[in-house]
C-alpha positions as a Markdown table, in Angstrom:
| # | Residue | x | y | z |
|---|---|---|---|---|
| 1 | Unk | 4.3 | 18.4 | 24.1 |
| 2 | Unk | 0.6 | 18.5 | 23.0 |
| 3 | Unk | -0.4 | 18.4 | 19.3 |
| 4 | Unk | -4.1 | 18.6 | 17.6 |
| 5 | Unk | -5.7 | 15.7 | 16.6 |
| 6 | Unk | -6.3 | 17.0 | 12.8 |
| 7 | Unk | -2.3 | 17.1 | 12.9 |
| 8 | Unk | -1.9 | 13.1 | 13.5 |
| 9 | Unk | -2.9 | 10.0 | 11.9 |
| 10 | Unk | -3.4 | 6.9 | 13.8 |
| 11 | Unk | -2.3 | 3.5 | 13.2 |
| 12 | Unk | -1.8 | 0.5 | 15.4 |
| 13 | Unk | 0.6 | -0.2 | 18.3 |
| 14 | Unk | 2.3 | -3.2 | 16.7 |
| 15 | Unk | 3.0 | -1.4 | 14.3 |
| 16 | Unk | 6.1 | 0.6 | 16.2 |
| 17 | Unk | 9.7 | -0.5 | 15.0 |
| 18 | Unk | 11.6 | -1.7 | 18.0 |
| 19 | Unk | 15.4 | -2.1 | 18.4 |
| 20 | Unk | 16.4 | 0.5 | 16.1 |
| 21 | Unk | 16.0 | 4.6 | 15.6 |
| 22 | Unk | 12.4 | 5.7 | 14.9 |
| 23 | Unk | 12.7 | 8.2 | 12.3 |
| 24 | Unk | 9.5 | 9.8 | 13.4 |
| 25 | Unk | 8.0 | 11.4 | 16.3 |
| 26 | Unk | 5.0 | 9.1 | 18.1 |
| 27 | Unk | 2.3 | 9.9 | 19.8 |
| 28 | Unk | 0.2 | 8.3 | 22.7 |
| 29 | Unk | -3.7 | 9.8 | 23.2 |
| 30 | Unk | -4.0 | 9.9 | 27.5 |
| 31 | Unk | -7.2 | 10.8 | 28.9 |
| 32 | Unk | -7.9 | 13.0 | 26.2 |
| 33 | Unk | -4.8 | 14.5 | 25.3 |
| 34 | Unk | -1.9 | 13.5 | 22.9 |
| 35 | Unk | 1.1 | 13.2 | 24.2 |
| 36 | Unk | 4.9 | 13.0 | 22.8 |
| 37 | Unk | 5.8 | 9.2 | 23.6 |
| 38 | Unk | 8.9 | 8.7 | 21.5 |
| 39 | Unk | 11.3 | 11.3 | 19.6 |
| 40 | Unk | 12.3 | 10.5 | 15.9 |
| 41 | Unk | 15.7 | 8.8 | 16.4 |
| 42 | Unk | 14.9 | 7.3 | 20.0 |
| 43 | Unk | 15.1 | 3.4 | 20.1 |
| 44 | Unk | 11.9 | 1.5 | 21.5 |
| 45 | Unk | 12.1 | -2.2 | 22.9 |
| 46 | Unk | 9.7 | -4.7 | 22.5 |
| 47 | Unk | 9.3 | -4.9 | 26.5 |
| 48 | Unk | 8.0 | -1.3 | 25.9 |
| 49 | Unk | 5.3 | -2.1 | 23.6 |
| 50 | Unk | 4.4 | -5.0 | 25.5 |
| 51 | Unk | 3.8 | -3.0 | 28.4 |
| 52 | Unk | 1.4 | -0.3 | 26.7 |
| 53 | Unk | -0.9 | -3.5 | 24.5 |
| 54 | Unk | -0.8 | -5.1 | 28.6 |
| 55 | Unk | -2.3 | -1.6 | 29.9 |
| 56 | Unk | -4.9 | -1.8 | 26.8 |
| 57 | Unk | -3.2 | 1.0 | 24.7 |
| 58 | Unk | -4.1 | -0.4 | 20.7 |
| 59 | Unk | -3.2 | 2.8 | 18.9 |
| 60 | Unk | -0.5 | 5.1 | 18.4 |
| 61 | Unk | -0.6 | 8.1 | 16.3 |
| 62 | Unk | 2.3 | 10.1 | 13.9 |
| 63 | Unk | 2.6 | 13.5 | 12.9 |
| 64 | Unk | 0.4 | 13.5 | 9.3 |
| 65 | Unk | 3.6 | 15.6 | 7.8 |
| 66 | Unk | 5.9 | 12.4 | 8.8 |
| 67 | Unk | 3.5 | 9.7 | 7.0 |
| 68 | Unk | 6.1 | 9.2 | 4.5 |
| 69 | Unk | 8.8 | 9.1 | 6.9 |
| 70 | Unk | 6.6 | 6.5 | 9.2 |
| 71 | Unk | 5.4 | 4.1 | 5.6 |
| 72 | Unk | 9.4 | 4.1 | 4.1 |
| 73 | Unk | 10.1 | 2.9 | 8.1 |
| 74 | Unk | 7.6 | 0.0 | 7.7 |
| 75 | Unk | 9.0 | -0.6 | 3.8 |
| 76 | Unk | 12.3 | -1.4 | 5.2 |
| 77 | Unk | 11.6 | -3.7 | 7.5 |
| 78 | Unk | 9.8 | -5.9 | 5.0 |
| 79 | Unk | 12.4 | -5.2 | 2.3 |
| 80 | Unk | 14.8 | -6.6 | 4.9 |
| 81 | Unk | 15.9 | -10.3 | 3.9 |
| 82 | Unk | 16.5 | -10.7 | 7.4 |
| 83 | Unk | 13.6 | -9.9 | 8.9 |
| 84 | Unk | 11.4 | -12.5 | 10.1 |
| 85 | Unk | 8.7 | -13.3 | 8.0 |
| 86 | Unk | 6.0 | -13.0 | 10.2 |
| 87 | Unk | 7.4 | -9.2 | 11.1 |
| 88 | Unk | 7.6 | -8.8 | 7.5 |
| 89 | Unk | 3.7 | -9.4 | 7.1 |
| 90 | Unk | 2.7 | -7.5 | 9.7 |
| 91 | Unk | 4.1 | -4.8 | 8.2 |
| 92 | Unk | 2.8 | -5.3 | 4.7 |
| 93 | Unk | -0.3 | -5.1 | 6.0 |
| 94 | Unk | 0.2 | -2.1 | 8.5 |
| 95 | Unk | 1.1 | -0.3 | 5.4 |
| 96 | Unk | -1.5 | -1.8 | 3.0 |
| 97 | Unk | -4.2 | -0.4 | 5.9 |
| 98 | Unk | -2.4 | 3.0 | 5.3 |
| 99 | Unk | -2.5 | 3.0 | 1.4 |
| 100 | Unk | -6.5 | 2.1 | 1.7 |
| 101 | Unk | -7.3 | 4.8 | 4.2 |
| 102 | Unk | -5.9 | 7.3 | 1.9 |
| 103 | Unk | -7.6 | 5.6 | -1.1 |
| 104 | Unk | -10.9 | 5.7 | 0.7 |
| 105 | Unk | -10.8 | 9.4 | 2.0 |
| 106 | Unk | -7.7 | 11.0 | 0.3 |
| 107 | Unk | -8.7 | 13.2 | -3.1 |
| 108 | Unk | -5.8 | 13.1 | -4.2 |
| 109 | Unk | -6.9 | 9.4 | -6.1 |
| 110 | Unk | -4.5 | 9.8 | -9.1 |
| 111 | Unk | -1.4 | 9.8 | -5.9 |
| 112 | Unk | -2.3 | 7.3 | -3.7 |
| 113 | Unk | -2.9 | 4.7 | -6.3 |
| 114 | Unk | 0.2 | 5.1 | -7.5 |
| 115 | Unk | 2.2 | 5.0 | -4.7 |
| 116 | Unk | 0.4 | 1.7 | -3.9 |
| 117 | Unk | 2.1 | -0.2 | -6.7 |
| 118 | Unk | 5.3 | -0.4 | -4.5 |
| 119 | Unk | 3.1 | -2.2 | -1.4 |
| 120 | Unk | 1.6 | -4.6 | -3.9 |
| 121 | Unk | 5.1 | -5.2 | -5.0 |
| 122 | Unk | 6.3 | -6.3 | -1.9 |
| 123 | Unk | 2.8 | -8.6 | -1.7 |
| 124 | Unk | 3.7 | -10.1 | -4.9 |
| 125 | Unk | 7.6 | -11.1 | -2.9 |
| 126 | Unk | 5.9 | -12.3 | 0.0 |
| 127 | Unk | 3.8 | -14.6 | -1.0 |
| 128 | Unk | 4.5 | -18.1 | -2.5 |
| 129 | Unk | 2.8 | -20.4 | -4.7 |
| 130 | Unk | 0.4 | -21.7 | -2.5 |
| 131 | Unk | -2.4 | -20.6 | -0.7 |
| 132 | Unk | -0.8 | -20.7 | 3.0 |
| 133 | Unk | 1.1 | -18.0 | 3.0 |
| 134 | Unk | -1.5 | -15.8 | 1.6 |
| 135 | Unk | -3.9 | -17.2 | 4.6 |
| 136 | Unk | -0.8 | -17.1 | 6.8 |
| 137 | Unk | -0.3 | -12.8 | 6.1 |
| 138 | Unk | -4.3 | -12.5 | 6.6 |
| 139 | Unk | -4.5 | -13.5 | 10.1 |
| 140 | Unk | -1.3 | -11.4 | 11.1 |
| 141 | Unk | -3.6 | -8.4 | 12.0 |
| 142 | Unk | -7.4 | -7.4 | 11.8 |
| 143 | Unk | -8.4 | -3.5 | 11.7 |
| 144 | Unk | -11.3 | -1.9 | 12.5 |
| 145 | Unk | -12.9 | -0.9 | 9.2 |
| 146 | Unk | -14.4 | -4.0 | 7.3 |
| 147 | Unk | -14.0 | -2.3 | 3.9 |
| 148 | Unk | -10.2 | -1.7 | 4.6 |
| 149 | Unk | -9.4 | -4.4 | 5.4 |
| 150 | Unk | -11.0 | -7.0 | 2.9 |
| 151 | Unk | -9.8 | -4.8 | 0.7 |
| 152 | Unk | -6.1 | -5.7 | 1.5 |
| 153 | Unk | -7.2 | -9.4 | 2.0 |
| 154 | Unk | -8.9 | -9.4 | -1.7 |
| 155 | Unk | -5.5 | -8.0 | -3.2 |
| 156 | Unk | -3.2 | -11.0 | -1.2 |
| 157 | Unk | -6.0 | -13.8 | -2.5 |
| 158 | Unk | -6.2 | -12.5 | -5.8 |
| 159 | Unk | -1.8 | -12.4 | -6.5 |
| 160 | Unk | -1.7 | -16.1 | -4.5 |
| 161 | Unk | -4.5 | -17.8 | -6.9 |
| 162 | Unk | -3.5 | -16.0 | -9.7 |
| 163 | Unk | 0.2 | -17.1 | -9.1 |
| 164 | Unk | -1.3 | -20.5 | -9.0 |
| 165 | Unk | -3.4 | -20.3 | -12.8 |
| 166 | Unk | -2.0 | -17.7 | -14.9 |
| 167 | Unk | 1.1 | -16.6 | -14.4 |
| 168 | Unk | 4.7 | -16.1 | -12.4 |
| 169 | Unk | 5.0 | -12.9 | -14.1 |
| 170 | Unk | 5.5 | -10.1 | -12.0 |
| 171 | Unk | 3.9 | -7.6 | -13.9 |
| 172 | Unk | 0.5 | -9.6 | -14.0 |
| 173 | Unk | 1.0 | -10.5 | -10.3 |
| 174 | Unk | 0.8 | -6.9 | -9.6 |
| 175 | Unk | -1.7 | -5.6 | -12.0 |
| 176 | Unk | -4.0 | -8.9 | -10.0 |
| 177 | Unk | -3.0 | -7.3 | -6.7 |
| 178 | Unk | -3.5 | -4.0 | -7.7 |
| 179 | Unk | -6.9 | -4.6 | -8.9 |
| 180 | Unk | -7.8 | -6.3 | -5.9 |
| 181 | Unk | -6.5 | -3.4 | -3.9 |
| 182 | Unk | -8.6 | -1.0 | -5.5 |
| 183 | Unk | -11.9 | -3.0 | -6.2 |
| 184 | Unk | -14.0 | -1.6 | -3.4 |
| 185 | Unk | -12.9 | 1.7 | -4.4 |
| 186 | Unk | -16.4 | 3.4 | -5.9 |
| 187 | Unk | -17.8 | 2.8 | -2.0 |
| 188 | Unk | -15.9 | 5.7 | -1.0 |
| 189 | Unk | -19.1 | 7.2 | -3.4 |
| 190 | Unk | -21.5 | 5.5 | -1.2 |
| 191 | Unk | -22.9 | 6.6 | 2.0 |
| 192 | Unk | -21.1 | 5.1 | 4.8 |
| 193 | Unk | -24.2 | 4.3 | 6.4 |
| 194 | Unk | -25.5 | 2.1 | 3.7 |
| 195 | Unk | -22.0 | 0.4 | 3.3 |
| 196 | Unk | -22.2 | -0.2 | 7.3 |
| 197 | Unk | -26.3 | -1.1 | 7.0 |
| 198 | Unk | -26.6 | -4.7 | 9.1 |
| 199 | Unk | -29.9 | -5.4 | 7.8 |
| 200 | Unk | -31.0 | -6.3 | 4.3 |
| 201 | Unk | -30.9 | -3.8 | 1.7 |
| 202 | Unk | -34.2 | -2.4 | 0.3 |
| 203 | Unk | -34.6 | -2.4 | -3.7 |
| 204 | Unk | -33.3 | 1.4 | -3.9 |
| 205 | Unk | -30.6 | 0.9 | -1.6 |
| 206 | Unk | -29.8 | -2.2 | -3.5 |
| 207 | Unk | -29.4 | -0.3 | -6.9 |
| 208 | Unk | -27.1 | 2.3 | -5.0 |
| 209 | Unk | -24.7 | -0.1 | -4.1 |
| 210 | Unk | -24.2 | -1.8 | -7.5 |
| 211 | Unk | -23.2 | 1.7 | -8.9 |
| 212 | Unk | -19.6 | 1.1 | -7.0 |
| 213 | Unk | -18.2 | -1.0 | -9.4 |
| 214 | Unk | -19.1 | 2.5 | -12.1 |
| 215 | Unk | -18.2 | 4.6 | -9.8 |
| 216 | Unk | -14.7 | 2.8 | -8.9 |
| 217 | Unk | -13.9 | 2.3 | -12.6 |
| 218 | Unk | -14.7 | 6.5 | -12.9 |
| 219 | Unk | -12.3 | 7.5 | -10.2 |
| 220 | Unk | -9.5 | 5.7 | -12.0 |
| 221 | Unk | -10.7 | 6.6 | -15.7 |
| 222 | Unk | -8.3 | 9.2 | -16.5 |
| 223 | Unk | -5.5 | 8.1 | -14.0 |
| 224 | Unk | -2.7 | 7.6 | -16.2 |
| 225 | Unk | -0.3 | 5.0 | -14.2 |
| 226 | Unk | -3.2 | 2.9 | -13.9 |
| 227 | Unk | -3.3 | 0.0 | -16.4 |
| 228 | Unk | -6.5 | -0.4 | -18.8 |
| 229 | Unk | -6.3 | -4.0 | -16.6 |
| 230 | Unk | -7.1 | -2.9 | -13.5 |
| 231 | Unk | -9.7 | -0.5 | -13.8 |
| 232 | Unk | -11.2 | -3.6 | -16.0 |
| 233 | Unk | -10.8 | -5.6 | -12.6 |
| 234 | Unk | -12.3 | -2.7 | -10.8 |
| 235 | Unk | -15.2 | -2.6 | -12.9 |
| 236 | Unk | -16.0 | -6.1 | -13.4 |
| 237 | Unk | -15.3 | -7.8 | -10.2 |
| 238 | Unk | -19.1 | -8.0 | -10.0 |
| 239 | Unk | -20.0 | -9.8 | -13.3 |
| 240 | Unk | -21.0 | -13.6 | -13.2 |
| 241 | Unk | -20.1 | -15.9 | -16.1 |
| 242 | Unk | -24.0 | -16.6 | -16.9 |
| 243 | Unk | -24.5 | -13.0 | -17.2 |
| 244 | Unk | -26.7 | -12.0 | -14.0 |
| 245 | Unk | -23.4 | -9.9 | -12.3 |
| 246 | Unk | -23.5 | -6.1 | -13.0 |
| 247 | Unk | -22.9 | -3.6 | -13.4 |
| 248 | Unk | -22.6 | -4.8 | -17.2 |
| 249 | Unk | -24.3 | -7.6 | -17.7 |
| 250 | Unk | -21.2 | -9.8 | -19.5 |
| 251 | Unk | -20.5 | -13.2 | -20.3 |
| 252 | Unk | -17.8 | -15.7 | -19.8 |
| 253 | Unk | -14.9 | -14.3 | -22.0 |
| 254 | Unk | -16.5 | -10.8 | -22.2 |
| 255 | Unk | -14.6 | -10.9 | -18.6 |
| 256 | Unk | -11.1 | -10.3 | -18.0 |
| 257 | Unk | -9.5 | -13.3 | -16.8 |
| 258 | Unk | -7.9 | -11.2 | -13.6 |
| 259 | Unk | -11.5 | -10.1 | -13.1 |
| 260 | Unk | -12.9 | -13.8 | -12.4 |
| 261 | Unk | -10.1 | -14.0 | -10.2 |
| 262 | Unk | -11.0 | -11.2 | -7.8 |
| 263 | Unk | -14.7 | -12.0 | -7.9 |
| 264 | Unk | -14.1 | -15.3 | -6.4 |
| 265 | Unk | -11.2 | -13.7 | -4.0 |
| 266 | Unk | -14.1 | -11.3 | -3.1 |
| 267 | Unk | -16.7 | -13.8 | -2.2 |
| 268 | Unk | -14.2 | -16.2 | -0.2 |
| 269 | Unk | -12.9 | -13.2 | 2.2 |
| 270 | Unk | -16.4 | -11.7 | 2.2 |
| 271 | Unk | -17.6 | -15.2 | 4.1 |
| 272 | Unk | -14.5 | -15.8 | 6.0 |
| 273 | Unk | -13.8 | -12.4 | 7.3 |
| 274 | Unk | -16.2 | -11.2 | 11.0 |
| 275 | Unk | -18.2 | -8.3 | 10.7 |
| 276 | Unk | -20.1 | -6.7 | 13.5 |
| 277 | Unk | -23.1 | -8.3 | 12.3 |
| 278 | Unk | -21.9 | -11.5 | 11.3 |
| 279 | Unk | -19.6 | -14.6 | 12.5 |
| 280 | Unk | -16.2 | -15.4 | 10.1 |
| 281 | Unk | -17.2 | -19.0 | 8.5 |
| 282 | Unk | -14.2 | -21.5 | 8.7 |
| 283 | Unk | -12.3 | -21.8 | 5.1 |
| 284 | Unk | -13.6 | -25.0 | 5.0 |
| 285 | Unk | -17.1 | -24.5 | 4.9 |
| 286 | Unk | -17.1 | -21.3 | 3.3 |
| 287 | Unk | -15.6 | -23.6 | 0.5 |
| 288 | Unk | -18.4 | -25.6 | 0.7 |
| 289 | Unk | -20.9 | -23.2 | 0.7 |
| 290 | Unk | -19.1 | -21.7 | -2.6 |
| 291 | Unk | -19.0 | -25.0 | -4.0 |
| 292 | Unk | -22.9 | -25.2 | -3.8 |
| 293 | Unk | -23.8 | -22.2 | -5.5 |
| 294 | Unk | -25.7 | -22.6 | -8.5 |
| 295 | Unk | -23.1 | -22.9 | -11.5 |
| 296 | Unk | -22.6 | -19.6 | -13.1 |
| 297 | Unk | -21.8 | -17.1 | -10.4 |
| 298 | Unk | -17.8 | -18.0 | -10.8 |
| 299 | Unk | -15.1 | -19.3 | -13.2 |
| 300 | Unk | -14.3 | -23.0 | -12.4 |
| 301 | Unk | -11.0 | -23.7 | -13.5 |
| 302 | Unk | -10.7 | -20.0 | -11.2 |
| 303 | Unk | -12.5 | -21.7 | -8.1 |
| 304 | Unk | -10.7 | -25.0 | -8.1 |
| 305 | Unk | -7.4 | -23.4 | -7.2 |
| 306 | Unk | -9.7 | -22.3 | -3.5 |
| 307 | Unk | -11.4 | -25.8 | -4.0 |
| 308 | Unk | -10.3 | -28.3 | -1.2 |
| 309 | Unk | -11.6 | -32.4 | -1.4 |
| 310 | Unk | -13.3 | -33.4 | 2.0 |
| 311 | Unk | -15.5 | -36.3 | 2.6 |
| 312 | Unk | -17.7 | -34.5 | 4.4 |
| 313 | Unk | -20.5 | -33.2 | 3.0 |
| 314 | Unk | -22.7 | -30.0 | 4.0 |
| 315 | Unk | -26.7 | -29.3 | 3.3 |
| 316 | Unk | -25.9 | -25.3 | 3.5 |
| 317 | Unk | -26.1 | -23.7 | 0.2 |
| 318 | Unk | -26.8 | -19.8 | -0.6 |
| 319 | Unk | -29.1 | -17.7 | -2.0 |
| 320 | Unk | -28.7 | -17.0 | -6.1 |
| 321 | Unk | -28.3 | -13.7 | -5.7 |
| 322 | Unk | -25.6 | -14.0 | -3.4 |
| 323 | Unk | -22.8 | -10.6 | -3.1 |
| 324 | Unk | -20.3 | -9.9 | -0.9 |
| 325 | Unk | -21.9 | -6.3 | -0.4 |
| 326 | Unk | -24.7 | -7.9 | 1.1 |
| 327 | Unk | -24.5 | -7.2 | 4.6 |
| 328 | Unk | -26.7 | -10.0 | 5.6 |
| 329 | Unk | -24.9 | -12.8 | 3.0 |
| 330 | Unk | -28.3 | -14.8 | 2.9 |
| 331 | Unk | -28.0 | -18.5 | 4.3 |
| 332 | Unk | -30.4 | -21.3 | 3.7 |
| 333 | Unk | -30.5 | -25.1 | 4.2 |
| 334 | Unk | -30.9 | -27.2 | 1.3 |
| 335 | Unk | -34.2 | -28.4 | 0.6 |
């Protein structure tokens, strides 16, 4: 059986549900066909899908009329008590990448927003009060699109620090987690090649992509089942406590307290995270490096919860002007 390509979506290999029914058809893409691998209802083993990541097969692919079928799949497994954790993560994320595909390309905003406050539900489960399983879930997978996948990362960091200075409520841990979900979302207004730019951005580039935060807080203006909260957190996650963030230009408590948390979330996975153009920084040292900014830039009582006390010292500081939408993310040695 042979299908068009504009007929599929494509997600990763790991992401197949071994050991029980699929209840979706799966594809595999040989030579430069795609092929019927598995009927809905077959069972796959793990040895199987070790076999196809050993002969260098990363991506599967699933009829785009059987998304749902394939994303309630995935939410079972993690709704599961007795799955394993780490299985359980994997597929969080799997399904977060899913949700902020749609989000990115989907125009159907109002939709796929909503049905993201089920994933970030399940995020809000998974994680505990500390920071490790949040950093644990973040190296379960990686994914190809930078923009994707830091935006998943930004959600996880902003429910596991909020968690750990506001609140155990699950309502704010999700409104957190939604914001941080749906921060980036005004890029899908930007040209991808300006997003993707691995040099530094010139002055009118540079005042194109500070209109995201605008443009991200116009997409979700009028979408009802979106809290007044979160499009705050969408709009703001670029403001700086002295007043030099944008795109408004506020102050300390002009900013929404869930907004300070996903500008520092932002920063943190922005320096910790690979791009093509740039080596991940170790937590530690992107600590550090956050640590030495001029004061200003974040909430303290927000950044002590990433804080961690080391003896030993670093002379690498950043530039003032310091983003996490700038490609190049500016390094300089003290003095």
């Amino acid at each position: 059986m042979k299908i068009d390509f504009s007929k599929l979506f494509s997600t990763r290999v790991q992401s197949i549900i071994v050991g029980r029914p699929l209840n979706h058809d799966v594809f595999l893409k040989i030579a430069n066909d795609f092929i019927l691998f598995k009927r809905a209802g077959d069972v796959v083993t793990q040895d199987r899908v070790d076999q196809l990541i050993k002969h260098g097969l990363k991506t599967i692919y699933v009829l785009r009329e059987q998304k749902n079928l394939y994303l309630g799949s995935l939410r079972e497994i993690v709704k599961d008590p007795d799955s394993p954790n780490e299985l359980r993560g994997r597929f969080i994320k799997e399904t977060a990448f899913n949700h902020i595909e749609d989000l990115f390309n989907n125009s159907d905003v109002s939709r796929i927003a909503q049905e993201s406050t089920g994933l970030v539900e399940d995020m809000v489960e998974f994680i505990s009060s500390d920071l490790n399983a949040a950093t644990t879930l973040m190296r379960l997978s990686s994914h190809d699109y930078y923009t994707y996948n830091h935006s998943v990362n930004v959600s996880v960091y902003s429910i596991a620090i909020c968690k750990s200075t506001m609140s155990e409520d699950k309502t704010i841990l999700v409104t957190a987690g939604l914001g941080g979900l749906l921060h980036d979302l005004g890029k899908r207004k930007i040209d991808l090649k300006l997003i993707n730019k691995p040099g530094k951005l010139d002055s009118d580039e540079w005042v194109e992509m500070k209109k995201h935060p605008g443009y991200g807080y116009e997409l979700l203006e009028n979408v009802p089942t979106i809290s007044d909260d979160i499009k705050r957190i969408v709009h703001e996650h670029h403001e700086h406590m002295d007043g030099t963030g944008y795109p408004q230009g506020l102050t300390e408590n002009q900013i929404l307290n869930l907004s300070r948390i996903a500008s520092v979330a932002d920063v943190f996975d922005a320096l910790t995270t690979k791009r093509s153009y740039k080596d991940a920084s170790p937590a530690k040292e992107a600590l550090e490096i956050m640590a030495n900014m001029p004061e200003g830039k974040f909430d303290p009582e927000v950044f002590k919860i990433l804080q961690t006390k080391t003896n030993k010292k670093t002379d690498i500081t950043l530039e003032k002007n310091i983003d996490p939408c700038t490609p190049h993310l500016p390094l300089k040695k003290a003095g």
